[in-house]
Every structure is written in C-alpha cells, then in structure tokens.
DRENBA-765410 format. One record per residue: residue number from 0; residue in one letter; x, y, z of N, C-alpha, C, CB in turn. Coordinates in nm, 2 decimals. Glycine has a CB too. Layout:
! DRENBA-765410
+-----+------+--------+---------+--------+---------+----------+--------+--------+---------+--------+---------+----------+--------+
!  nr ! rest ! n_east ! n_north !   n_up ! ca_east ! ca_north !  ca_up ! c_east ! c_north !   c_up ! cb_east ! cb_north !  cb_up !
+-----+------+--------+---------+--------+---------+----------+--------+--------+---------+--------+---------+----------+--------+
! NUM !    a !      X !       Y !      Z !       X !        Y !      Z !      X !       Y !      Z !       X !        Y !      Z !
...
+-----+------+--------+---------+--------+---------+----------+--------+--------+---------+--------+---------+----------+--------+
//
This chain:
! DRENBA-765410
+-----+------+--------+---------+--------+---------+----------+--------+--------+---------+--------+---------+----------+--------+
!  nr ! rest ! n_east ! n_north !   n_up ! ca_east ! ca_north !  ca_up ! c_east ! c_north !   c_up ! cb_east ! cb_north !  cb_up !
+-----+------+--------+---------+--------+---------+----------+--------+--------+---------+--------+---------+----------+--------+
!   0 !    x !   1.55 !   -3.64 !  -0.15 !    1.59 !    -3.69 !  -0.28 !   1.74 !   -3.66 !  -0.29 !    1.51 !    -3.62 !  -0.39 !
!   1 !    x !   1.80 !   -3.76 !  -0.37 !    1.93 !    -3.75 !  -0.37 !   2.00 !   -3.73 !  -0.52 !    1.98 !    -3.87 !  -0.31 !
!   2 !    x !   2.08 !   -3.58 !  -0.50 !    2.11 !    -3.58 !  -0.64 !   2.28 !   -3.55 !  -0.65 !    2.00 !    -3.45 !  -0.72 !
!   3 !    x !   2.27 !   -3.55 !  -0.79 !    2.40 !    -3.53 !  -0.83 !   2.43 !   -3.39 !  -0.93 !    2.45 !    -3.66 !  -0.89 !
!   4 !    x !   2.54 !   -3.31 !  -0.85 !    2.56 !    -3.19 !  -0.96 !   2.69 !   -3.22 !  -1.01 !    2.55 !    -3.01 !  -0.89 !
!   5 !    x !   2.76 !   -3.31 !  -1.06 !    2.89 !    -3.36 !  -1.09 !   2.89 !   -3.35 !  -1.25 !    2.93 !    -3.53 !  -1.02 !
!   6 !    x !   2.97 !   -3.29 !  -1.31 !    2.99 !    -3.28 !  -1.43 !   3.14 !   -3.33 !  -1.51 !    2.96 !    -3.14 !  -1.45 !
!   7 !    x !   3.14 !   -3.35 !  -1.61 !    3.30 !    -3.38 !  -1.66 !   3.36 !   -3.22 !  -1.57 !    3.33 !    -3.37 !  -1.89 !
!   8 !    x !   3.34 !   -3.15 !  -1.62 !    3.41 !    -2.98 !  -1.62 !   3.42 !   -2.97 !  -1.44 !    3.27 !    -2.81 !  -1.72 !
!   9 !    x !   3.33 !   -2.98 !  -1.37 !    3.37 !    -3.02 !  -1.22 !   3.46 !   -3.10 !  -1.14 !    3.29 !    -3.05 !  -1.16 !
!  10 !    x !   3.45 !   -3.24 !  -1.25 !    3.55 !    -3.35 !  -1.18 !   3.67 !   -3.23 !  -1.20 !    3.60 !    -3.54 !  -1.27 !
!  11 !    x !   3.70 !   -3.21 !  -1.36 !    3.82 !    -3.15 !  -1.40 !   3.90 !   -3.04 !  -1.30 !    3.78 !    -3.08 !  -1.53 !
!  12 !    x !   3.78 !   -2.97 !  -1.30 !    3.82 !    -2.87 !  -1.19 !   3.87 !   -2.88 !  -1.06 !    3.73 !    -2.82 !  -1.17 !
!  13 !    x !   3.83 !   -3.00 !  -0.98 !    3.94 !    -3.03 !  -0.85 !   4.02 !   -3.14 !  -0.87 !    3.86 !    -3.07 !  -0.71 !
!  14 !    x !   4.04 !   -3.19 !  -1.00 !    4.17 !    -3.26 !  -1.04 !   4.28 !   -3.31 !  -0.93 !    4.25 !    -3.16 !  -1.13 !
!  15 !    x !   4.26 !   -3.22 !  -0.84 !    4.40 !    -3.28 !  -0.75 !   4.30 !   -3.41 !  -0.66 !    4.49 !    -3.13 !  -0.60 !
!  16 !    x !   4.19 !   -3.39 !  -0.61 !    4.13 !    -3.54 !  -0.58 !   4.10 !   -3.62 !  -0.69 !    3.99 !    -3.55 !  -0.52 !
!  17 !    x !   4.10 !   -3.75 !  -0.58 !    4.06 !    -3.88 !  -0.65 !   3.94 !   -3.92 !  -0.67 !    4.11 !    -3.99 !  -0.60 !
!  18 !    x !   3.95 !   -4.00 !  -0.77 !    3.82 !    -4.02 !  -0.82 !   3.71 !   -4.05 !  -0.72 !    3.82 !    -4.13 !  -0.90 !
!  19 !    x !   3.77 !   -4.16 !  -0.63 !    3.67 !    -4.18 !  -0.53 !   3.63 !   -4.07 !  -0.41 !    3.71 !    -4.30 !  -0.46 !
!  20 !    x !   3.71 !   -3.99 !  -0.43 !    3.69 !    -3.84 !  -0.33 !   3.63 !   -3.76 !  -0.38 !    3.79 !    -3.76 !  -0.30 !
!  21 !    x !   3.57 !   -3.74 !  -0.51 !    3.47 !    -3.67 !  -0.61 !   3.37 !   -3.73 !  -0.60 !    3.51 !    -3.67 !  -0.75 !
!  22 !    x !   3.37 !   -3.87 !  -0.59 !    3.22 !    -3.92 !  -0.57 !   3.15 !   -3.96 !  -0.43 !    3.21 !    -4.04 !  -0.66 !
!  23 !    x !   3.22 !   -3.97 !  -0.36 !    3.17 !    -3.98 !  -0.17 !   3.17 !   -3.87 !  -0.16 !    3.28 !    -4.05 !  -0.03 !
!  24 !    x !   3.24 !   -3.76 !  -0.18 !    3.25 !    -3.61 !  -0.12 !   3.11 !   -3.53 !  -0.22 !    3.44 !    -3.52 !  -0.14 !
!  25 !    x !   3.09 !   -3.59 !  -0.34 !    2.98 !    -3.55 !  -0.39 !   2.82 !   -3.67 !  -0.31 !    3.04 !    -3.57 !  -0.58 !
!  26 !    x !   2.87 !   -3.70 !  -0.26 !    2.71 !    -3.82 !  -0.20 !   2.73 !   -3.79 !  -0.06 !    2.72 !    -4.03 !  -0.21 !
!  27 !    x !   2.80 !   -3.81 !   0.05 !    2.84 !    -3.82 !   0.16 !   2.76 !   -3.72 !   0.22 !    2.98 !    -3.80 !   0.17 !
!  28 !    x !   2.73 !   -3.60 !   0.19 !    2.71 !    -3.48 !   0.27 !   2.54 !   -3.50 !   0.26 !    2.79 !    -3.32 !   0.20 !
!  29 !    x !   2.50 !   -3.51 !   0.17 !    2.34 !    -3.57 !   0.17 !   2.34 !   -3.68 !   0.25 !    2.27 !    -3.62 !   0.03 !
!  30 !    x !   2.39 !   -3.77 !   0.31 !    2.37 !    -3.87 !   0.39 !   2.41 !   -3.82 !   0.53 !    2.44 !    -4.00 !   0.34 !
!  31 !    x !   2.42 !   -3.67 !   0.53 !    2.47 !    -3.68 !   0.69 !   2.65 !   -3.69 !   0.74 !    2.38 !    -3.84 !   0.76 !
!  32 !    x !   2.74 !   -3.67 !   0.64 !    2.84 !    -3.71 !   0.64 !   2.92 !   -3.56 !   0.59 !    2.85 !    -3.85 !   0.55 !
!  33 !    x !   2.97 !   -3.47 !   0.69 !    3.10 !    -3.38 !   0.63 !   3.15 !   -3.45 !   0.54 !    3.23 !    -3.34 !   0.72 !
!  34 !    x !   3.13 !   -3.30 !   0.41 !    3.27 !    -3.32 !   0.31 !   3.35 !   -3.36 !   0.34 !    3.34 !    -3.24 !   0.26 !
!  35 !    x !   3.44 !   -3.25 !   0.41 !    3.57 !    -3.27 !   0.45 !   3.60 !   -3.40 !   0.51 !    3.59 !    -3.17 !   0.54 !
!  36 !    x !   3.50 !   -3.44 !   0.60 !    3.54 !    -3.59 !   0.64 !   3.51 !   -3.72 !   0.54 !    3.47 !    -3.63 !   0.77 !
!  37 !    x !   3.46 !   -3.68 !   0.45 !    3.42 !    -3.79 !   0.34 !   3.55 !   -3.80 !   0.24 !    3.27 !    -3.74 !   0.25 !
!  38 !    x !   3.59 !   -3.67 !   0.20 !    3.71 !    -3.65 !   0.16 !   3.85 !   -3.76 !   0.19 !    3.73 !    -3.52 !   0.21 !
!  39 !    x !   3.89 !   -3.72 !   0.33 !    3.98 !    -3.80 !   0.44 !   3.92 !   -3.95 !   0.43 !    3.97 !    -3.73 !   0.60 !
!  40 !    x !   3.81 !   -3.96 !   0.36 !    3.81 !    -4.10 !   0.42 !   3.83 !   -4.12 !   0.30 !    3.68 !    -4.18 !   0.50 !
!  41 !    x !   3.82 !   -4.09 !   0.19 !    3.82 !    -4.17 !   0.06 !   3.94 !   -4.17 !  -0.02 !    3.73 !    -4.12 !  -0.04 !
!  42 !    x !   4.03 !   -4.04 !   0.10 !    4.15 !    -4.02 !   0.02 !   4.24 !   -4.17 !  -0.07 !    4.25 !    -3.95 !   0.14 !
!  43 !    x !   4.24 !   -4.27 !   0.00 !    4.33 !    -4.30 !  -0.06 !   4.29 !   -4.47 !  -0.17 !    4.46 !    -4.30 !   0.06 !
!  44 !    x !   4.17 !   -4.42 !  -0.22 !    4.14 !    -4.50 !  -0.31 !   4.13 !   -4.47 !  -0.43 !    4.05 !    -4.54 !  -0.28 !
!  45 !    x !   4.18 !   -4.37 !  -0.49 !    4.15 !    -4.30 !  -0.63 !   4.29 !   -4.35 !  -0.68 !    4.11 !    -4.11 !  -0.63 !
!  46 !    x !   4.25 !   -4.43 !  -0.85 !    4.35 !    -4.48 !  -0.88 !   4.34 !   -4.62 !  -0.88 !    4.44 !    -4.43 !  -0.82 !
!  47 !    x !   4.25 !   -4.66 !  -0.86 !    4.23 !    -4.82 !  -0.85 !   4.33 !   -4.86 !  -0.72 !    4.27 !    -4.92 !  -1.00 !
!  48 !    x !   4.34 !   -4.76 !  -0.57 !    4.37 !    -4.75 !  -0.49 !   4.54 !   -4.82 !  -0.49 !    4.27 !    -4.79 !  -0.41 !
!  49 !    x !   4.56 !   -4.66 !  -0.66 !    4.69 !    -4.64 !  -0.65 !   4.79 !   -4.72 !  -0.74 !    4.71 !    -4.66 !  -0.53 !
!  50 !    x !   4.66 !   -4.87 !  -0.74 !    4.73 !    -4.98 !  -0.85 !   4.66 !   -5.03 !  -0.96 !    4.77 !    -5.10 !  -0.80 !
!  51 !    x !   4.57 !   -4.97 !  -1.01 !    4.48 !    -5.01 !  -1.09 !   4.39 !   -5.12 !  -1.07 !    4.54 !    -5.04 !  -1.18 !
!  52 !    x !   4.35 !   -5.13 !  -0.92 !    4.23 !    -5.20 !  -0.92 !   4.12 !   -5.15 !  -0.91 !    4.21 !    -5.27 !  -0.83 !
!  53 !    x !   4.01 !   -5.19 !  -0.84 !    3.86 !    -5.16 !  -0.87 !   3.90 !   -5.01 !  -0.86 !    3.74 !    -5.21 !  -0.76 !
!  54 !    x !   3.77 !   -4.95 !  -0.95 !    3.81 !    -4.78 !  -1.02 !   3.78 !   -4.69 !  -0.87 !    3.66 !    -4.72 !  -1.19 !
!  55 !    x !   3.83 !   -4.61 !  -0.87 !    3.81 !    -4.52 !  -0.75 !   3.68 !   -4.45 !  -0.72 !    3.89 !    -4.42 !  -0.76 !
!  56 !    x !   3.61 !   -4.41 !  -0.87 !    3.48 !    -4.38 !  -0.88 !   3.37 !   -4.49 !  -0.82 !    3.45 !    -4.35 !  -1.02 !
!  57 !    x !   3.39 !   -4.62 !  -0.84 !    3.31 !    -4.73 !  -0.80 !   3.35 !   -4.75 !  -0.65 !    3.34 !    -4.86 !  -0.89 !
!  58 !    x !   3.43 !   -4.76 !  -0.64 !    3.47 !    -4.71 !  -0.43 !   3.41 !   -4.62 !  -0.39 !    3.63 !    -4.65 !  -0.37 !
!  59 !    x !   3.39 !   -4.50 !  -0.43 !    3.34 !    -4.40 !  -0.40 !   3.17 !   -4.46 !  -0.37 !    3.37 !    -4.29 !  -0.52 !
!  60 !    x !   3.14 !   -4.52 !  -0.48 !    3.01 !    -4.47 !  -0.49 !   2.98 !   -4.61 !  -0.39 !    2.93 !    -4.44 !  -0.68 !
!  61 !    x !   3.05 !   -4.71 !  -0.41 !    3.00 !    -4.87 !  -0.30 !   3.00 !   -4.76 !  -0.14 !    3.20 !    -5.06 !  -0.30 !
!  62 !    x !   3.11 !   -4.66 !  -0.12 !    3.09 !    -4.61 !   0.03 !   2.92 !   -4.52 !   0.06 !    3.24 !    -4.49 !   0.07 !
!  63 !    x !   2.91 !   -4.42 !  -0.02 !    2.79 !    -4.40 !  -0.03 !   2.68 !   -4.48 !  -0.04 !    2.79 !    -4.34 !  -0.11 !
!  64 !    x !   2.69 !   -4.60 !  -0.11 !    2.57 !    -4.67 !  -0.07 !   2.59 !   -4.77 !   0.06 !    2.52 !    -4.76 !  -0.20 !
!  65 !    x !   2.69 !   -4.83 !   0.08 !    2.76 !    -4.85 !   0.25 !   2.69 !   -4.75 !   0.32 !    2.94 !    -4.83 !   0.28 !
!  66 !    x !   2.68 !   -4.62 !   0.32 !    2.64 !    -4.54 !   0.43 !   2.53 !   -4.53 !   0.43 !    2.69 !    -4.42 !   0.43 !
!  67 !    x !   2.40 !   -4.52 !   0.31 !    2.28 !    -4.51 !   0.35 !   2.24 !   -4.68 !   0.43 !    2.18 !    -4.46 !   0.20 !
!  68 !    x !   2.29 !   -4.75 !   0.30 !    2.23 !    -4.92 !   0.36 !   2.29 !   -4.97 !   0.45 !    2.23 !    -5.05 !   0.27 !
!  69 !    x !   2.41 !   -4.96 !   0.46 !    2.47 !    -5.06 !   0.52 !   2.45 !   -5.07 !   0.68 !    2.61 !    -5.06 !   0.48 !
!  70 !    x !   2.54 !   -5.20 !   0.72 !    2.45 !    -5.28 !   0.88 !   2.58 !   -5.20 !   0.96 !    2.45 !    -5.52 !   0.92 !
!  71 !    x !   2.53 !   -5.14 !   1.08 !    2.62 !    -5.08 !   1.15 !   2.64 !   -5.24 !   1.29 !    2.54 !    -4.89 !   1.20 !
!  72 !    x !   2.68 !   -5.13 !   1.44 !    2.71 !    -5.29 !   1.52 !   2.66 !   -5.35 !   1.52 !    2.73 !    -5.32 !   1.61 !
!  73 !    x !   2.48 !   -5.38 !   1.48 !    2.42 !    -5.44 !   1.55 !   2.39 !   -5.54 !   1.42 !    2.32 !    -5.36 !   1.63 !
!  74 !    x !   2.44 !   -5.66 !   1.41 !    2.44 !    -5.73 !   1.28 !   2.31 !   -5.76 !   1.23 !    2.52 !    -5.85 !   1.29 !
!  75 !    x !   2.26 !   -5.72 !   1.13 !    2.15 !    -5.72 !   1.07 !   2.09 !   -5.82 !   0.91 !    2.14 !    -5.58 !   1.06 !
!  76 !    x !   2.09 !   -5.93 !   0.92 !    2.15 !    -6.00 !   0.77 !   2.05 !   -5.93 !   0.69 !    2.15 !    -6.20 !   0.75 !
!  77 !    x !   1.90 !   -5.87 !   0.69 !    1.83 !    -5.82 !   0.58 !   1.90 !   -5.69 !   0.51 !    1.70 !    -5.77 !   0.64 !
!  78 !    x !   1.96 !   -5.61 !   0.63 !    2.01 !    -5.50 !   0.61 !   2.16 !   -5.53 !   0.54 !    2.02 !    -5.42 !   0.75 !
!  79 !    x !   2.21 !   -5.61 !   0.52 !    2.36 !    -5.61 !   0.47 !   2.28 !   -5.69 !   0.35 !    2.51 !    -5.71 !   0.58 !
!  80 !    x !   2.22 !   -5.78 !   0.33 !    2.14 !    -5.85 !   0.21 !   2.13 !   -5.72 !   0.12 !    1.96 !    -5.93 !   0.26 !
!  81 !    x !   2.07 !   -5.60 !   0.17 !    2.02 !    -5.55 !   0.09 !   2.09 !   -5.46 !   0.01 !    1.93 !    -5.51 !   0.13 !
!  82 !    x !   2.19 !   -5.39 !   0.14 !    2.35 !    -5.32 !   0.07 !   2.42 !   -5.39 !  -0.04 !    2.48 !    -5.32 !   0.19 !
!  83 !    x !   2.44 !   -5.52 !   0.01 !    2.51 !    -5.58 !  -0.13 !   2.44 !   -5.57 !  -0.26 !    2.53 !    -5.74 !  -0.13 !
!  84 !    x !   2.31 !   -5.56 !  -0.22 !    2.25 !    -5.59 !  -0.35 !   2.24 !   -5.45 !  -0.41 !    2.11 !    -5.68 !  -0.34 !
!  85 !    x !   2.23 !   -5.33 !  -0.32 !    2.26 !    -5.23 !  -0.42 !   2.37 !   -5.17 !  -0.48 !    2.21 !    -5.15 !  -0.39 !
!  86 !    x !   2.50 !   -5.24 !  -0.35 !    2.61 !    -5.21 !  -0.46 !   2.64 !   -5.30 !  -0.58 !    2.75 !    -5.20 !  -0.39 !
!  87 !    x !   2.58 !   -5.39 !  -0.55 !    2.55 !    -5.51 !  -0.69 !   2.49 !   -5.46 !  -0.80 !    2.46 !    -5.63 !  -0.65 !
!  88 !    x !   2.42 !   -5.40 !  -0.78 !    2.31 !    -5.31 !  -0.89 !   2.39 !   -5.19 !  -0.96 !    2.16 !    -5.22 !  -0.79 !
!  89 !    x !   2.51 !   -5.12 !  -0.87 !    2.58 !    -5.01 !  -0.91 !   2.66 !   -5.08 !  -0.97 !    2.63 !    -4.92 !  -0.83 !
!  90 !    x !   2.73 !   -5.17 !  -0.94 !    2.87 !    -5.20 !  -1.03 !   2.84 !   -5.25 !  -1.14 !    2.98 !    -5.29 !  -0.97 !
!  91 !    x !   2.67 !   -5.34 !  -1.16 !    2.62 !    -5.38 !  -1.29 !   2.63 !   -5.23 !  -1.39 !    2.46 !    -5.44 !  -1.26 !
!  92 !    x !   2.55 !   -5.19 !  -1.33 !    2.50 !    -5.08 !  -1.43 !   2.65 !   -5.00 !  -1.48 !    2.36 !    -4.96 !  -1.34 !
!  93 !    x !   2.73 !   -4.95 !  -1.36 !    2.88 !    -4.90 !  -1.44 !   2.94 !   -4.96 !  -1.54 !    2.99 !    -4.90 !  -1.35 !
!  94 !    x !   2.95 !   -5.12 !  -1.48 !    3.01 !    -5.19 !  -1.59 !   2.96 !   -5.21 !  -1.77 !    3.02 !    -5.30 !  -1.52 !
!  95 !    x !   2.82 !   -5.18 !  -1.76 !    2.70 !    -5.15 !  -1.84 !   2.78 !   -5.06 !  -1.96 !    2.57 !    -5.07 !  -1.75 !
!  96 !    x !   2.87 !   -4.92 !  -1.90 !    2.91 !    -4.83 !  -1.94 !   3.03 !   -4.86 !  -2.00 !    2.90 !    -4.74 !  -1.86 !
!  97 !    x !   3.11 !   -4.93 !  -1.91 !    3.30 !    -4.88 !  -1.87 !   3.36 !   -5.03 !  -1.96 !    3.37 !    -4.89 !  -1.63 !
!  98 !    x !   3.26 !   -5.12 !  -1.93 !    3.28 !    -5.25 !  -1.99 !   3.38 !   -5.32 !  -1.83 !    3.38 !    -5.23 !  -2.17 !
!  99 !    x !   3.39 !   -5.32 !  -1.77 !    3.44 !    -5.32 !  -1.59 !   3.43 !   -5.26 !  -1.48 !    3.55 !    -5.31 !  -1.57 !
! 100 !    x !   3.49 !   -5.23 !  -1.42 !    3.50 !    -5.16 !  -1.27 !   3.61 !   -5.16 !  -1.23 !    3.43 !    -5.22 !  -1.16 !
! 101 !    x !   3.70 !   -5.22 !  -1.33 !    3.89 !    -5.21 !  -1.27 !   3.93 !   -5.11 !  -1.35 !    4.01 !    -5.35 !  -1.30 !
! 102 !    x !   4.01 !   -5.03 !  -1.28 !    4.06 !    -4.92 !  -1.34 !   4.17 !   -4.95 !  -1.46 !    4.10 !    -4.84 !  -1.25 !
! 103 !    x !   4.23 !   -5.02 !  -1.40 !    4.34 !    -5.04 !  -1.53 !   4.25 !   -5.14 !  -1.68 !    4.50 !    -5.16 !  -1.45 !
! 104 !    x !   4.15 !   -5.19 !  -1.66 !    4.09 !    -5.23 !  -1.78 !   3.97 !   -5.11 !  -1.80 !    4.03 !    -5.39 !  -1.77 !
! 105 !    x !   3.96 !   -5.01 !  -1.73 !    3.85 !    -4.90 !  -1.79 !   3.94 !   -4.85 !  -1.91 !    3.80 !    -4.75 !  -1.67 !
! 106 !    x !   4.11 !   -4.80 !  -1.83 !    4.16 !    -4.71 !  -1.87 !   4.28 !   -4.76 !  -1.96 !    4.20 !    -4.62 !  -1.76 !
! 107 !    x !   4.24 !   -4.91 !  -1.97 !    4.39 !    -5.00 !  -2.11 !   4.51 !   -4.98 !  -2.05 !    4.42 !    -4.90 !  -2.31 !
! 108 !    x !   4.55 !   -4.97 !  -1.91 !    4.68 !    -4.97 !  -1.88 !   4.72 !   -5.01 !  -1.74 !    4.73 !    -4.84 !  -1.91 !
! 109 !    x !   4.83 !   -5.01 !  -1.72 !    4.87 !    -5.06 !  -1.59 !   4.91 !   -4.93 !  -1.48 !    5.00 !    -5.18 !  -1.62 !
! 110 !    x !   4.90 !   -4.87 !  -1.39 !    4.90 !    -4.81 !  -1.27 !   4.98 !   -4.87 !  -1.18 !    4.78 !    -4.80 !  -1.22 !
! 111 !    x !   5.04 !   -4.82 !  -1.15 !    5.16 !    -4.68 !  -1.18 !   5.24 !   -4.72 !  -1.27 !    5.27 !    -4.62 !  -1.04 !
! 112 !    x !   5.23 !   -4.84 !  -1.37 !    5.32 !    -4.84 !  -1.44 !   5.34 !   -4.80 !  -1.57 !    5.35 !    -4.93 !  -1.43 !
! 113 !    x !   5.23 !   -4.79 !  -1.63 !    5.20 !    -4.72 !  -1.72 !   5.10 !   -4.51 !  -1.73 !    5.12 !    -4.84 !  -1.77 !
! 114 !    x !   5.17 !   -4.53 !  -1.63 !    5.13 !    -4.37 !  -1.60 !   5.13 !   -4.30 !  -1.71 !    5.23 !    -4.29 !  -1.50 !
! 115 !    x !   5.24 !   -4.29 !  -1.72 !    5.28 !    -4.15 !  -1.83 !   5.22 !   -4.17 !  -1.94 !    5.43 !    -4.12 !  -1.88 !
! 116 !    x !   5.21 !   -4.32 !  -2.00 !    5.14 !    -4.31 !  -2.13 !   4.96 !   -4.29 !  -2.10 !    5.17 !    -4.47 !  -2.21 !
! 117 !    x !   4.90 !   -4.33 !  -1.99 !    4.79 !    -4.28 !  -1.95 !   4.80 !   -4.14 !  -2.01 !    4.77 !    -4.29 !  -1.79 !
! 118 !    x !   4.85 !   -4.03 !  -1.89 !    4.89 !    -3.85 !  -1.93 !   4.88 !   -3.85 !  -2.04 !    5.04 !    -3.78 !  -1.91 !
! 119 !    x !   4.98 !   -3.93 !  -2.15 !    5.00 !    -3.91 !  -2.27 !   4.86 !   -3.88 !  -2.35 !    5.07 !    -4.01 !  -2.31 !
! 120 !    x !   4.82 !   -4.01 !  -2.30 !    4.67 !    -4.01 !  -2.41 !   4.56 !   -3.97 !  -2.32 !    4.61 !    -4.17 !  -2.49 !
! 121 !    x !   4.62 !   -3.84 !  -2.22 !    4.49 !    -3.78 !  -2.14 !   4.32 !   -3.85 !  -2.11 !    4.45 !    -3.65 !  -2.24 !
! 122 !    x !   4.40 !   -3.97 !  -2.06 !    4.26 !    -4.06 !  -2.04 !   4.21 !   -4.00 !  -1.89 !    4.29 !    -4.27 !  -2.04 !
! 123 !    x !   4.29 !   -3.93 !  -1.81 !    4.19 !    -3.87 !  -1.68 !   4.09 !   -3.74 !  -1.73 !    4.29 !    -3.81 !  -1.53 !
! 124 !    x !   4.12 !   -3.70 !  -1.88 !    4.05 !    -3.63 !  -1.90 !   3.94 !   -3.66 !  -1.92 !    4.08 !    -3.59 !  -1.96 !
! 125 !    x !   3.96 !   -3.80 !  -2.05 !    3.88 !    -3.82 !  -2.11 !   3.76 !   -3.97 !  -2.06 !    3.94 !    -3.81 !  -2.23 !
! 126 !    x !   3.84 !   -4.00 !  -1.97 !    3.77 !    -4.10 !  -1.94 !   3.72 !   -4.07 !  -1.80 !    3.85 !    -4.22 !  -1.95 !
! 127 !    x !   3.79 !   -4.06 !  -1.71 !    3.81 !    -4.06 !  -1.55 !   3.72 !   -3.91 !  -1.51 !    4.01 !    -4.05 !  -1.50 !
! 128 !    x !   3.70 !   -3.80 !  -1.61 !    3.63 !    -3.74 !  -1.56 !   3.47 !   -3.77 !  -1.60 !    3.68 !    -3.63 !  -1.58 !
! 129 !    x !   3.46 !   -3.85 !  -1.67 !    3.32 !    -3.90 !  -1.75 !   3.25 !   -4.03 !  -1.63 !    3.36 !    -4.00 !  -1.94 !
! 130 !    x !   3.40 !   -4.06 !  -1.58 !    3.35 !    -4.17 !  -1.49 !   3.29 !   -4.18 !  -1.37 !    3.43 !    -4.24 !  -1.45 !
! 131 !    x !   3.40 !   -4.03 !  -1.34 !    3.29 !    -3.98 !  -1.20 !   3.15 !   -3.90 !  -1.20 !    3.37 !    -3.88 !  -1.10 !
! 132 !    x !   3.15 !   -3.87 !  -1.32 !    3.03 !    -3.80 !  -1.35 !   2.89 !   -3.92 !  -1.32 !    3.05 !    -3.73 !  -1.52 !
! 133 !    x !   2.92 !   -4.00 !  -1.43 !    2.84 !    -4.15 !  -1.45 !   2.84 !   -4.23 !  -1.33 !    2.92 !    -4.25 !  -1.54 !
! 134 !    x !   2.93 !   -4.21 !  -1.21 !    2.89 !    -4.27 !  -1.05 !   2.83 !   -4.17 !  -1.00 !    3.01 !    -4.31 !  -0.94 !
! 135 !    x !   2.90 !   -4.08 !  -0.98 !    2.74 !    -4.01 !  -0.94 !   2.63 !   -4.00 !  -0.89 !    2.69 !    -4.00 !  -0.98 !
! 136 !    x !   2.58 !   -3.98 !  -1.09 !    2.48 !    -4.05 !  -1.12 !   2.40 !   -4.16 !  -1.06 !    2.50 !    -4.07 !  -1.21 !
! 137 !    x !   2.49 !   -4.28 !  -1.12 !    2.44 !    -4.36 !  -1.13 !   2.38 !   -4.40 !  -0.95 !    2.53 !    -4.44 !  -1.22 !
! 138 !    x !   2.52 !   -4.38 !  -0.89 !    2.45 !    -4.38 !  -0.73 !   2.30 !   -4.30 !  -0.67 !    2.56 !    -4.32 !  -0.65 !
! 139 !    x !   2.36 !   -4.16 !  -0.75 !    2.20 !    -4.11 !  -0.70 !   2.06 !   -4.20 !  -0.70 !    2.16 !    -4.01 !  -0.80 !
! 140 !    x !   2.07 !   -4.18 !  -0.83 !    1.96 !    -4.32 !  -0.85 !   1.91 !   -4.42 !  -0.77 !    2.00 !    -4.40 !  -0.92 !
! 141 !    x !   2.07 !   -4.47 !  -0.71 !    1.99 !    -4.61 !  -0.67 !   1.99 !   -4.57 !  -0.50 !    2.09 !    -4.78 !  -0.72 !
! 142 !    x !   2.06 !   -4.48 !  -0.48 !    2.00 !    -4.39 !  -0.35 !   1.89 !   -4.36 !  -0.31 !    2.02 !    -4.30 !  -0.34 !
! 143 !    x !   1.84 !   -4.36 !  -0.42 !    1.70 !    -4.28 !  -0.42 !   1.54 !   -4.35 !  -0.44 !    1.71 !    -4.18 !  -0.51 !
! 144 !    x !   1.63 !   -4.52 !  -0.42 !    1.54 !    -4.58 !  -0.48 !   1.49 !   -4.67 !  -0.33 !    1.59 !    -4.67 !  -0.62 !
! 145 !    x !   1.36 !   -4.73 !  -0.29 !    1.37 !    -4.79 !  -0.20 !   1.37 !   -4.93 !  -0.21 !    1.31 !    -4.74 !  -0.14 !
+-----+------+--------+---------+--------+---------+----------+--------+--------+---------+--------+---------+----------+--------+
//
C-alpha cells in the first residue's frame, strides 16, 4: 500500500527542494526508486520548471505514476493507455482543488518575474506547501488503486 506522510510543516521544513522533489522523493522510494536519486531527477522541475508552467507538485506526482504504470522499452499501448489515464485522473482531481495545474495560475503570478511579490504574499507558504501535501495524497490514492 502506498502512503503519504507529507504535511504542510514537512514540505516547510525542506524548503530548499522543489515542489516536485517533495513529491517524487516522497513516492519514489515505495516504488523501488532511491530518494536520493528521485531527488536528482526531479531537481529541476519545481517552480513550474522555473517559469511558471505546469506546478512542480503535479510533475512530481505525473513521475511517480510514470514509474508504477508507465511502458518501459518494450512498447506496450495498454500499458501507456493506462498511465495516461491515471495521470489524467491526477491532474483532474488537483485541478478539482487548485482550480489548474500551472503554477503561475495556482499562485496569481508570473515566475521569475513576479518573484518577490510571490515572497511578499508568502504564497510558498501558503499555497505551495498545501500543494505538495494534496499531491501526495492525491497520488497515493491513485497508486494504490488498480
């Protein structure tokens, strides 16, 4: 069974990763996947990979479900059918929450260009640590579903 111990107060706490490195490095290791290498791999998508596109938490969590479902060399169309359809199921249900999956419309601003006013109004507090909490989640779930 696949769970999640991810809290607001935990994202907060390793603050120096990215969103999507909170939520693969929180899934990754139940699938057979080093932290540490789940980490490195996700490094550089947190941030809407840096420019406010798709949210880093939703990268996170599409690689985690890539890693249980998805088609390795041997091309498999049921097996990739079905990956899409659960990261299809995840980005529904986030967007359910966030009202999107782009970071710069989770978080009302533009990346990197509106940084500071982001800081200002502590939206990685208040948003970005709620977000990875809620991928997670929400991935556990559908991890765990067959």
């Amino acid at each position: 069974m696949y769970t999640s111990s991810m809290t607001p107060e935990k994202a907060l706490a390793g603050f120096g990763l990215g969103c999507s490195q909170h939520v693969f490095g929180e899934l990754a290791p139940q699938l057979g996947l080093e932290r540490e290498t789940a980490l490195k791999i996700a490094a550089l998508f947190g941030s809407g990979m840096f420019e406010g596109a798709t949210c880093g938490a939703v990268v996170g969590a599409l690689m985690a479900i890539g890693l249980k479902y998805g088609q390795g060399d041997d091309p498999d169309p049921e097996k990739q059918e079905l990956a899409q359809k659960k990261g299809a199921q995840f980005k529904e249900r986030y967007a359910e929450i966030y009202g999107s999956c782009v970071c710069r419309e989770i978080l009302g601003h533009k990346i990197p260009e509106e940084l500071e006013q982001i800081e200002a109004e502590n939206k990685f507090v208040t948003v970005c640590s709620r977000a990875i909490t809620d991928a997670c989640a929400i991935c556990a779930e559908i991890l765990n579903e067959e």
